[in-house]
C-alpha positions as CSV (number, residue, x, y, z in Angstrom):
1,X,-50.1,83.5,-47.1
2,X,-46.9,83.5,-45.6
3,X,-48.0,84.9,-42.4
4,X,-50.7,82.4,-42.0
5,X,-48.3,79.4,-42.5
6,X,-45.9,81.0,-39.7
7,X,-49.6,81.7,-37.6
8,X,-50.6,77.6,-38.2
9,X,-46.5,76.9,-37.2
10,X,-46.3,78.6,-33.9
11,X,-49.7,77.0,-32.9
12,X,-48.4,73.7,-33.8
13,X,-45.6,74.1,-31.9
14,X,-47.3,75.5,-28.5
15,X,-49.7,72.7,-28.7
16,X,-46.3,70.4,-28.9
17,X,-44.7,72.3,-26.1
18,X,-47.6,71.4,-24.2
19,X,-47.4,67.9,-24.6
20,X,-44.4,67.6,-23.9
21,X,-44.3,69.2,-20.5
22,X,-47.8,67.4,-19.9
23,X,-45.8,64.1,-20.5
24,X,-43.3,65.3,-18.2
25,X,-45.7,66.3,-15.4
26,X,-46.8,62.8,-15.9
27,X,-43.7,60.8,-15.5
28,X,-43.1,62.5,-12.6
29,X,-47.1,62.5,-11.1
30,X,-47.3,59.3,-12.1
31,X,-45.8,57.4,-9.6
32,X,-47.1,59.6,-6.7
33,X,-50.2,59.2,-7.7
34,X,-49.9,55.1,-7.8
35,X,-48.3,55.8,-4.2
36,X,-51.2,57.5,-3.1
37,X,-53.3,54.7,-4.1
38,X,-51.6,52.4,-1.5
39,X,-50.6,54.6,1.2
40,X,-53.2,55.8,3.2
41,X,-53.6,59.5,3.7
42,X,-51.9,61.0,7.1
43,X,-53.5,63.9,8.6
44,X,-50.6,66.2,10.4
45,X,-51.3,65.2,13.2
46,X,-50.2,61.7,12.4
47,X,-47.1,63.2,10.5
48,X,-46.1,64.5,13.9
49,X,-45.9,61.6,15.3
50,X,-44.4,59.3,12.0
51,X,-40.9,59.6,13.1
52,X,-39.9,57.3,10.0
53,X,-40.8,56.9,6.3
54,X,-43.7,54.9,5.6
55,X,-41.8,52.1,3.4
56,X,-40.4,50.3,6.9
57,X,-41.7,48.9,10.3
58,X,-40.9,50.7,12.7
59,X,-40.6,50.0,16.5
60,X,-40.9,52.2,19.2
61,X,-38.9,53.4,22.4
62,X,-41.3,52.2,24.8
63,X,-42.5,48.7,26.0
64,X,-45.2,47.9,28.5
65,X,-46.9,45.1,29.5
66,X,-44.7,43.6,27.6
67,X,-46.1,44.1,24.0
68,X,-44.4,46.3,21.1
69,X,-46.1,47.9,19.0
70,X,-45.3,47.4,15.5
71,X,-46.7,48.3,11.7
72,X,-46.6,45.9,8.6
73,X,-48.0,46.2,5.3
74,X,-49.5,49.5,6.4
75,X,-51.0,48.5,9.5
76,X,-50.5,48.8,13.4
77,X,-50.6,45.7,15.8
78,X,-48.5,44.6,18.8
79,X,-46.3,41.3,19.5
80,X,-44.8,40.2,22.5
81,X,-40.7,39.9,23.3
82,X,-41.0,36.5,21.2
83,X,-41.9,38.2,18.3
84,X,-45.6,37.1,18.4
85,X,-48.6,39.0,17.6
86,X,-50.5,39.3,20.2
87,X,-52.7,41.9,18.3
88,X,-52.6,41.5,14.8
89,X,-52.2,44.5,12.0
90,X,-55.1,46.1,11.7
91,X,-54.8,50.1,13.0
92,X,-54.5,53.1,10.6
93,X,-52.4,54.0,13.8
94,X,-50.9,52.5,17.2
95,X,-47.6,54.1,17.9
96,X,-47.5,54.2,22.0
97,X,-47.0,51.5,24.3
98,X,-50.0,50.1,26.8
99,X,-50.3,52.2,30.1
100,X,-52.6,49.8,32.6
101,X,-53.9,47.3,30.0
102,X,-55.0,50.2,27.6
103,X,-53.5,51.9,24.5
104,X,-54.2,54.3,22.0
105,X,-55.3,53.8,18.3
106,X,-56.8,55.0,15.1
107,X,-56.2,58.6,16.8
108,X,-59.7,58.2,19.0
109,X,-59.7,54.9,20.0
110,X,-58.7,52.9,22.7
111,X,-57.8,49.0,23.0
112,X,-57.5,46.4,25.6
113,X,-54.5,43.9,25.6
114,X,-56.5,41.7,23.8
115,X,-57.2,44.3,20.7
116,X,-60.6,44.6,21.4
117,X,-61.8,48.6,21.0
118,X,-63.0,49.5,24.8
119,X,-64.2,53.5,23.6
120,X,-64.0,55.6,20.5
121,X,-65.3,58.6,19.5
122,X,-65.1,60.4,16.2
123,X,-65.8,63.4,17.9
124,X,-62.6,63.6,19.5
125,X,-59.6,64.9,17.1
126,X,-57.0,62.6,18.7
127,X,-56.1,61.2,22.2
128,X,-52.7,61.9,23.9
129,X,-50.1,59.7,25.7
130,X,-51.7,58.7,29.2
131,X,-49.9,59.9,32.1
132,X,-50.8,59.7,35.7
133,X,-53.8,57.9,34.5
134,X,-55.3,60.9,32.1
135,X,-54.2,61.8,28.4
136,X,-54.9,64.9,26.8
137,X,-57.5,64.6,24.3
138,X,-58.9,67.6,21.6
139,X,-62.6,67.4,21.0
140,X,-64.2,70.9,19.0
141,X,-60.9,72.8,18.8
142,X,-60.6,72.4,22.7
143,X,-58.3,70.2,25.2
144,X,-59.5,68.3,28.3
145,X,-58.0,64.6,29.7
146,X,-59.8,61.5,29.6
147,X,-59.3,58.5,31.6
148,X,-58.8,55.1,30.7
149,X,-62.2,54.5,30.5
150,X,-62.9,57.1,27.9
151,X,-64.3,59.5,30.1
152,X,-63.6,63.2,30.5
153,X,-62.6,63.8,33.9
154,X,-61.8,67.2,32.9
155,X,-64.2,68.7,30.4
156,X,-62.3,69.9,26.9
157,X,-62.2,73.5,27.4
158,X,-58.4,74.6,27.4
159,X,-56.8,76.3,24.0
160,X,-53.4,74.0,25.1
161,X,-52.3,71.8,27.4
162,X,-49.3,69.5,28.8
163,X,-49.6,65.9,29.9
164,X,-49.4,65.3,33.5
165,X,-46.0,65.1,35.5
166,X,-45.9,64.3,38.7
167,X,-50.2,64.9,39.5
168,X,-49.9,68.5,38.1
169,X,-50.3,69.8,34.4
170,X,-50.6,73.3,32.6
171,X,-52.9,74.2,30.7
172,X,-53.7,77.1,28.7
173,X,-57.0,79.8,28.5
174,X,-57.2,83.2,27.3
175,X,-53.3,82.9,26.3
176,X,-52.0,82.4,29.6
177,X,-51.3,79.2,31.5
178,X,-52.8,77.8,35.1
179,X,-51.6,74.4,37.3
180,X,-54.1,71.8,37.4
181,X,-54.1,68.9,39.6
182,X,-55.5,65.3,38.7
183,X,-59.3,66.4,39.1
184,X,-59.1,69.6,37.2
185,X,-58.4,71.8,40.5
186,X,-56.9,75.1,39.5
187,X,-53.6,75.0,41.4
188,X,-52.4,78.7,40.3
189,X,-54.6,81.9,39.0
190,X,-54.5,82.0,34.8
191,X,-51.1,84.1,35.5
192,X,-48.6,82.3,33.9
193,X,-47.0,83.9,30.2
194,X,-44.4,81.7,29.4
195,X,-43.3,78.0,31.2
196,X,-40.7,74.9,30.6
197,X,-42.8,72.0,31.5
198,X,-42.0,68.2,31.2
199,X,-39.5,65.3,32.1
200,X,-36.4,67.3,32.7
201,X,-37.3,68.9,35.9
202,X,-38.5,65.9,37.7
203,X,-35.8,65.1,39.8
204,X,-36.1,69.0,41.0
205,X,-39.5,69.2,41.4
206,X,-39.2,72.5,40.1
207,X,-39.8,74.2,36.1
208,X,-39.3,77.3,34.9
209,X,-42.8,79.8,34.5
210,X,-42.8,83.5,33.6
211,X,-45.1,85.6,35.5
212,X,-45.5,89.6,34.7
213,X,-42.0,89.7,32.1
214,X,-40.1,88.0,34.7
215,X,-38.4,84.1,35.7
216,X,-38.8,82.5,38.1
217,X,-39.3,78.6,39.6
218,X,-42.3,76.6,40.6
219,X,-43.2,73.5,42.1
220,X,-45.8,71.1,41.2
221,X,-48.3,72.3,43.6
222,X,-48.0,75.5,42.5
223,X,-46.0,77.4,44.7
224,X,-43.4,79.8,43.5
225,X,-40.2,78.5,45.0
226,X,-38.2,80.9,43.3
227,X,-40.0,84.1,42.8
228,X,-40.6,85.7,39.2
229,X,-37.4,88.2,39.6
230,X,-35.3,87.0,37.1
231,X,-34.5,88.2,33.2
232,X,-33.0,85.0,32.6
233,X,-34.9,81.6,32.8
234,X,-34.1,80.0,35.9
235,X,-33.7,76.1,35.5
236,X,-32.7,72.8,37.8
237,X,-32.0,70.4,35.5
238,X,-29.9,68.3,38.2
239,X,-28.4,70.9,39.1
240,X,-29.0,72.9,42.8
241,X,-28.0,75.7,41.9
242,X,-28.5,78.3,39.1
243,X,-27.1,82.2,37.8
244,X,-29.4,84.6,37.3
245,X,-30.2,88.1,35.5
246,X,-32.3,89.8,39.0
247,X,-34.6,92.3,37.8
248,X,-32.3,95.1,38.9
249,X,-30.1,94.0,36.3
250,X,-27.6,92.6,39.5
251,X,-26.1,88.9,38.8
252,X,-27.4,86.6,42.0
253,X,-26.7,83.3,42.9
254,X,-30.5,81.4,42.6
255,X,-30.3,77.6,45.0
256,X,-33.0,74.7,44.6
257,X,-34.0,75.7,47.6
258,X,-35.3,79.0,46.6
259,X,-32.9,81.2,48.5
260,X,-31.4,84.3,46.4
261,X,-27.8,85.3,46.8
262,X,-27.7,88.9,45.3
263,X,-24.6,90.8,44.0
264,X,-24.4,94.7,43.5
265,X,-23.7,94.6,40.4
266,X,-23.7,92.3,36.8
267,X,-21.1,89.3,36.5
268,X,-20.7,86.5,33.6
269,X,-20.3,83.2,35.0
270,X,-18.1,80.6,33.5
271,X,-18.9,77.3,33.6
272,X,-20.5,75.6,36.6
273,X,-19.1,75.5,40.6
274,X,-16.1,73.7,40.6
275,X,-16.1,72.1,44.1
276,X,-17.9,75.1,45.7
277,X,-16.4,78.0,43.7
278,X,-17.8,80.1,41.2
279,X,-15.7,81.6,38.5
280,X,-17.3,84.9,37.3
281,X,-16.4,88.0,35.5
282,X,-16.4,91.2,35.2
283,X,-13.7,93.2,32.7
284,X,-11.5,90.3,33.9
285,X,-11.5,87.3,36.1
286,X,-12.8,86.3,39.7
287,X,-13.9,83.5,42.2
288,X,-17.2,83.4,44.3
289,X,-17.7,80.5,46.6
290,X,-21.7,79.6,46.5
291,X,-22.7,81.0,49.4
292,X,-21.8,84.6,47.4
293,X,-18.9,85.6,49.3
294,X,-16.0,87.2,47.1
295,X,-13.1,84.8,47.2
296,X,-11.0,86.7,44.5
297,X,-12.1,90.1,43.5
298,X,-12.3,90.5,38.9
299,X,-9.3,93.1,38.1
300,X,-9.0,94.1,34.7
301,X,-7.2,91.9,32.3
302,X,-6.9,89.0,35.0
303,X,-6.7,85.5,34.9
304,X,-8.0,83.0,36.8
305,X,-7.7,79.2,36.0
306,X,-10.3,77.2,38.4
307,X,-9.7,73.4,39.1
308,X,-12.5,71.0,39.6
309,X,-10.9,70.2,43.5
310,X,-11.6,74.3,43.8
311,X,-7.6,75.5,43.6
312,X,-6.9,77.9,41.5
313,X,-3.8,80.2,40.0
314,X,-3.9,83.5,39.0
315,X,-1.5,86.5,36.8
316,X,-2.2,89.7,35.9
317,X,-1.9,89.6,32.3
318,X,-0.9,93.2,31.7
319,X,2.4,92.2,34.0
320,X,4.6,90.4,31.1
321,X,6.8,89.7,33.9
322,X,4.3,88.7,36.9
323,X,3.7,84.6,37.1
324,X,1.2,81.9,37.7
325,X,0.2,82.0,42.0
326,X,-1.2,78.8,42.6
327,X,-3.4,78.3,46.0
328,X,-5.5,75.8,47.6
329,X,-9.1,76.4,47.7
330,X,-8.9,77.9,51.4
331,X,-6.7,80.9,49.7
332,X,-3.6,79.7,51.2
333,X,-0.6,80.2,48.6
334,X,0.6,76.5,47.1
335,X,3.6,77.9,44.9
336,X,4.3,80.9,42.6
337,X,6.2,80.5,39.3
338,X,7.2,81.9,35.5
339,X,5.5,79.1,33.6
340,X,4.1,81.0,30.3
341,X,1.1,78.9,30.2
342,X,-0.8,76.5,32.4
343,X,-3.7,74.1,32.7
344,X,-6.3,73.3,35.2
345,X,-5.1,70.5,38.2
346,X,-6.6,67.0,37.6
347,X,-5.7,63.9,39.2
348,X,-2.9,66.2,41.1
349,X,-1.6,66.8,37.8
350,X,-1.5,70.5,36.0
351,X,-0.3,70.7,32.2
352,X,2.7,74.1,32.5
353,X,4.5,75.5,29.3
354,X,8.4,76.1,29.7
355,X,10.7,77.1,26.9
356,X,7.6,76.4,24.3
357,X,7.3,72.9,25.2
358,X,5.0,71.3,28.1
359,X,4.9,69.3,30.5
360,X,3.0,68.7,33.9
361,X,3.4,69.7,37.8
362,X,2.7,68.8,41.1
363,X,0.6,70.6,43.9
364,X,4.1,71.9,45.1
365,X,5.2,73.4,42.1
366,X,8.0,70.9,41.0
367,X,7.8,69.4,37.5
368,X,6.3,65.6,37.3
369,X,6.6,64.9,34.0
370,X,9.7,67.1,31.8
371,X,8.1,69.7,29.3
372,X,8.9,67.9,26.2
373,X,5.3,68.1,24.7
374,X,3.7,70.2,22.1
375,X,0.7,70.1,23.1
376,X,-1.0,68.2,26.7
377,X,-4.0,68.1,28.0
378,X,-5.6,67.3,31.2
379,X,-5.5,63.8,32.9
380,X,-8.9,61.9,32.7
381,X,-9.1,58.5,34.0
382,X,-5.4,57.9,34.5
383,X,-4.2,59.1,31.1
384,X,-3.8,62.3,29.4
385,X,-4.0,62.9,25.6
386,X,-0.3,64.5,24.5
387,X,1.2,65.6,21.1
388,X,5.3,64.9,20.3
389,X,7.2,65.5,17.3
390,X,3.9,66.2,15.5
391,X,1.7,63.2,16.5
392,X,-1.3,62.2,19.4
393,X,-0.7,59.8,22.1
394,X,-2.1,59.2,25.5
395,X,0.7,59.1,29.0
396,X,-0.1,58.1,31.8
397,X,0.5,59.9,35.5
398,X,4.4,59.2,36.0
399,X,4.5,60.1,32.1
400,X,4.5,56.5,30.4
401,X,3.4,56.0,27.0
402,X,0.0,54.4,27.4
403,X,-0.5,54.7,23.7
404,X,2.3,55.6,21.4
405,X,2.3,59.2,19.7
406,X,1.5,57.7,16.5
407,X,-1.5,59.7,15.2
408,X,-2.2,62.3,13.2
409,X,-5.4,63.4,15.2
410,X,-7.0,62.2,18.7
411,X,-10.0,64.1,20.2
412,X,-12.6,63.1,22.5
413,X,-15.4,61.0,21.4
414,X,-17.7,61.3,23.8
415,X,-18.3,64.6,25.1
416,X,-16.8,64.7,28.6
417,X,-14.9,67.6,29.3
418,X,-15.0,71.0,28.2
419,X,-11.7,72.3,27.4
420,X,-12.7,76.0,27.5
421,X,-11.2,77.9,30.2
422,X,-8.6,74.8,30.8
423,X,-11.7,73.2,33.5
424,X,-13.3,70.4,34.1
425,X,-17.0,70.8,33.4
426,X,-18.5,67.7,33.8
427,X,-17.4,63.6,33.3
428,X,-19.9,61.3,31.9
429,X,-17.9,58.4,31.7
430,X,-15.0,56.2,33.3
431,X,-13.8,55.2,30.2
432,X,-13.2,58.4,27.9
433,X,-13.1,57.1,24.0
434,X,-11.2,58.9,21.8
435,X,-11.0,59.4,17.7
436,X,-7.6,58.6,16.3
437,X,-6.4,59.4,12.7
438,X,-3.4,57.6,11.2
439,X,-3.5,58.8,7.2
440,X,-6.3,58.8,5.5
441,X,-8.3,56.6,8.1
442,X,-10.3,56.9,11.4
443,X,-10.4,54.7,14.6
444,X,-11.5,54.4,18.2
445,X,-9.2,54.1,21.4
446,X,-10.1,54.4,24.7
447,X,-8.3,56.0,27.7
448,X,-5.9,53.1,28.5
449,X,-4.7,52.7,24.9
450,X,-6.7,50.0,24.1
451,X,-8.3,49.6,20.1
452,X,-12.1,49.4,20.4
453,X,-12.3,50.0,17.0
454,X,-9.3,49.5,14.5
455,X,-7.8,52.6,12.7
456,X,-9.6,51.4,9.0
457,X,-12.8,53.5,8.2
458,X,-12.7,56.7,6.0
459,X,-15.8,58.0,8.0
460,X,-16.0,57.5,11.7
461,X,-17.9,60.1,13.9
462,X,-20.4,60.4,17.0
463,X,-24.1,60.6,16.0
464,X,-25.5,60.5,19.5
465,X,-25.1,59.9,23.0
466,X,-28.3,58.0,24.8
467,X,-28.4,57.5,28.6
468,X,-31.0,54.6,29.8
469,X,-32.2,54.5,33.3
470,X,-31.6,50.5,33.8
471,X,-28.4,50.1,31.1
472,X,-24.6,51.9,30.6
473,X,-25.3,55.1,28.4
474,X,-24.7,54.1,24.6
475,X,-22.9,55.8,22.0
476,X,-24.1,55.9,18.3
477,X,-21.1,55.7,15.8
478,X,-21.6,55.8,12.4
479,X,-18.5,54.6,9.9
480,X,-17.5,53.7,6.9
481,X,-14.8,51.0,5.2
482,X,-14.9,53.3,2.2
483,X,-17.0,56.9,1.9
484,X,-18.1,56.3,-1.5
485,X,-20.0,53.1,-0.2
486,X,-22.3,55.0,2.4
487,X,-21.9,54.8,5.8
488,X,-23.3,52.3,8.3
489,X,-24.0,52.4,12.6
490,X,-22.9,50.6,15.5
491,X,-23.1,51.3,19.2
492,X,-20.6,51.3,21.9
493,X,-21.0,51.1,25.4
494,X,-19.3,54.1,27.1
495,X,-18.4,52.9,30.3
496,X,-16.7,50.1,29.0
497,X,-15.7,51.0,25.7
498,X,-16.9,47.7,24.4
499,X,-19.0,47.9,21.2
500,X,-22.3,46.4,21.8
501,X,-24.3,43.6,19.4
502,X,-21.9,44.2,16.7
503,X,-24.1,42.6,14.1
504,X,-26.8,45.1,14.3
505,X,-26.8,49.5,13.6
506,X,-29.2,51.5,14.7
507,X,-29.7,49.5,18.0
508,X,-32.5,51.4,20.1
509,X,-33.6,50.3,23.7
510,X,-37.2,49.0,23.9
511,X,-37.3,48.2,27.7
512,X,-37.1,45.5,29.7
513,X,-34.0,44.2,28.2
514,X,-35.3,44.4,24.9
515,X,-33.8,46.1,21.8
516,X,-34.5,46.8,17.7
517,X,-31.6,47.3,15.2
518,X,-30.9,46.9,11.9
519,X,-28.9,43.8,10.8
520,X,-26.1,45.1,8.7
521,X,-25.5,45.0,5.1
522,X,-29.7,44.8,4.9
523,X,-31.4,48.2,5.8
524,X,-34.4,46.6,4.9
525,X,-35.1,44.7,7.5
526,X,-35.8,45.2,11.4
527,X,-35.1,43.1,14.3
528,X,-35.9,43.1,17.7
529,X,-33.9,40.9,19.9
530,X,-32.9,40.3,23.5
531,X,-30.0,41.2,26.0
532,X,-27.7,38.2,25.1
533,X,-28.4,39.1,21.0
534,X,-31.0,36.6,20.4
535,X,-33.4,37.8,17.9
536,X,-36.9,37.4,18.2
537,X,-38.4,39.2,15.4
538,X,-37.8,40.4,12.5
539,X,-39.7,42.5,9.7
540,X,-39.6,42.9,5.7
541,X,-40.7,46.2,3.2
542,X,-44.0,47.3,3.5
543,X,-47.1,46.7,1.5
């Protein structure tokens, strides 16, 4: 009896245990499933181009013919820069802007500037951005291009393919990759393994392909510039010239032009030309200029500090007692000395340790500013970022205090220089902004000491750095008055250090001197507004 009344217990209790993670599974179910009900249902390929969650309008990066696409309460139209619809909400899907009077929705569809649906076909598994007047479109597992007329001027037959950059595009059969032209001519042979195809190689004319295990470079009509000799991808991305791995496992020299400059054996570079010269090495430090010849052969254990106007200084850093030789870039001897430690020249100006302190030097050798530093660093823009009796200031070339050493912390903002290897790598703006901690709380200065943003937030740091074609690159800052209160954005102009519509985070450029952004202390809403700040349009939740 008794072991009947524990047999009718335990069942009880599993049947309650049941329950009660069935009414868990419900709370939490629940509202996904009454989620579901209103949102529609997004296919991947949709997801991959969502770049947002679904609860917000969202504008893109692109405007043409000046209408902006836009969605509200779960649908896709397009208004013009007064904040108009022009096209009213009514597509599943309408992300990308109008390319000659015609745009893509719904996946498989396209639309005239007036809304009206000129093709579709259900067939098709979705249609591409257009480019060069085709866009790639999937129909049966296969890609082809349409025009803008709907039609398949080259037949959907390709496992993969790119879209089109200047006339040319790859696509893929049999795993390997071909060139096509605009009509669908085969521009190579089905011989390519491996390629680097798209915007960033278009002011080269030249993208990386891989051909039988090796690099090389061609252009858009096909042509190997560079041949396929190279371990090491071989890319012009602005830059003329290149390193590379040969084959024969030698370093060479790779320019735009195609031409190969081959060493006999394998170098490291470090960094990029400085005015000309190379520095390389080996089991220690040396100088080629580009055109391959040996300026300063790599010893063992030495060092070679390179200046952006090419001069350089080496020392032998097995000799304790052997010092700095400084010479032009023409190898003529500038000075020697016993400095302990030294910094690249910039603005004439070279950063030397003496008796544990630093200061800085002229071309001839003679101090310009007394070693009475910590720490310095090299001269951007008429000011130099220095360390005394424990805090960060900025001095300027005759050794004024631009900014007094006042501050816990000051680096570099926005990403400039490359302090590695005491060298100039590259300057991106003529303004450099730096982050300055006094205490607890974070700030913004820029190179001649003025506040751009005042020393007050407990979070202050660079999200991102975005370069327009027809606008000053802007900076992305997020900050905070207080951490625990979540942080907010704002943008700042590099080149002038100025912070840009101030009343607005997240500011994007739309084109045409149009811009979204989120006004701030309300997430919830989008705006889009003009050059001067005026807005135009602005959006509530979803659904």
């Amino acid at each position: 009896m008794v072991l009947k009344k524990r047999s009718m217990y335990r069942k009880l209790t599993e049947i309650l245990g049941i329950s009660f993670l069935m009414l868990i599974a419900t709370i939490f179910i629940l509202p996904r499933v009454a989620l579901a009900v209103t949102e529609p249902i997004y296919h991947e390929w949709d997801k991959a181009q969502e770049h947002v969650g679904l609860s917000h309008l969202w504008f893109t990066d692109r405007a043409d013919n000046g209408l902006i696409p836009v969605r509200q309460n779960w649908k896709w139209g397009f208004i013009n820069y007064q904040g108009k619809f022009v096209i009213k909400p009514q597509f599943q899907l309408a992300r990308d802007a109008f390319y000659k009077g015609v745009a893509v929705v719904n996946r498989n569809q396209l639309i005239n500037s007036k809304g009206k649906v000129i093709f579709q076909d259900k067939s098709i598994e979705y249609i591409g951005l257009f480019n060069n007047g085709l866009a790639i479109a999937k129909k049966n597992g296969k890609i082809g291009y349409l025009n803008t007329k709907g039609k398949f001027v080259i037949s959907p037959t390709y496992e993969e393919a790119t879209s089109f950059y200047n006339q040319a595009a790859l696509v893929k059969k049999n795993g390997k990759w071909a060139l096509i032209n605009t009509k669908g001519k085969l521009l190579t042979t089905f011989n390519i393994e491996d390629k680097d195809f798209g915007t960033a190689y278009r002011k080269s004319g030249l993208f990386p392909v891989k051909i039988n295990g090796l690099w090389g470079s061609m252009n858009y009509k096909g042509q190997l510039v560079v041949p396929a000799e190279f371990k090491s991808k071989i890319e012009f991305r602005g830059n003329t010239l290149e390193w590379g791995l040969h084959r024969d496992k030698y370093s060479a020299i790779v320019r735009q032009d195609g031409l190969i400059i081959s060493f006999n054996k394998q170098y490291s570079k470090i960094g990029e030309p400085q005015n000309g010269l190379w520095k390389i090495q080996d089991n220690g430090e040396g100088i080629v200029d580009v055109s391959g010849h040996m300026i300063v052969e790599p010893q063992d254990d030495q060092k070679i500090i390179l200046s952006g106007d090419g001069s350089y200084a080496i020392r032998d850093m097995r000799d304790e007692s052997s010092g700095w030789r400084f010479y032009k870039k023409d190898q003529k001897l500038l000075f020697e000395s016993n400095y302990t430690d030294i910094q690249a020249f910039s603005e004439d100006l070279a950063a030397v340790k003496l008796n544990q302190k630093w200061g800085f030097i002229s071309k001839k050798g003679d101090i310009k500013i007394p070693a009475q530093y910590e720490e310095a660093n090299l001269f951007q823009m008429g000011s130099a970022v220095i360390r005394k009796n424990g805090k960060y200031g900025l001095i300027g070339t005759r050794g004024e205090a631009i900014l007094p050493a006042k501050y816990d912390e000051m680096v570099p903002l926005i990403e400039r220089t490359n302090y590695m290897n005491n060298q100039i790598e590259k300057l991106t703006t003529k303004n450099p902004l730096y982050r300055v901690k006094l205490k607890k709380n974070y700030g913004i200065v820029d190179s001649r000491g003025k506040i751009v943003m005042d020393v007050k937030y407990e979070i202050l740091e660079l999200e991102r750095t975005d370069y327009y074609h027809d606008i000053d690159p802007i900076a992305t800052i997020q900050y905070a008055l207080k951490a625990k209160d979540g942080s907010i954005t704002t943008s700042i102009n590099i080149e002038t250090g100025k912070r840009i519509f101030p009343t607005y985070a997240l500011v994007n450029y739309l084109g045409d001197g149009m811009y979204s952004g989120v006004p701030l202390g309300n997430n919830s809403k989008y705006v889009i507004f003009n050059a001067k700040g005026k807005e135009v349009f602005r959006s509530g939740f979803d659904g």
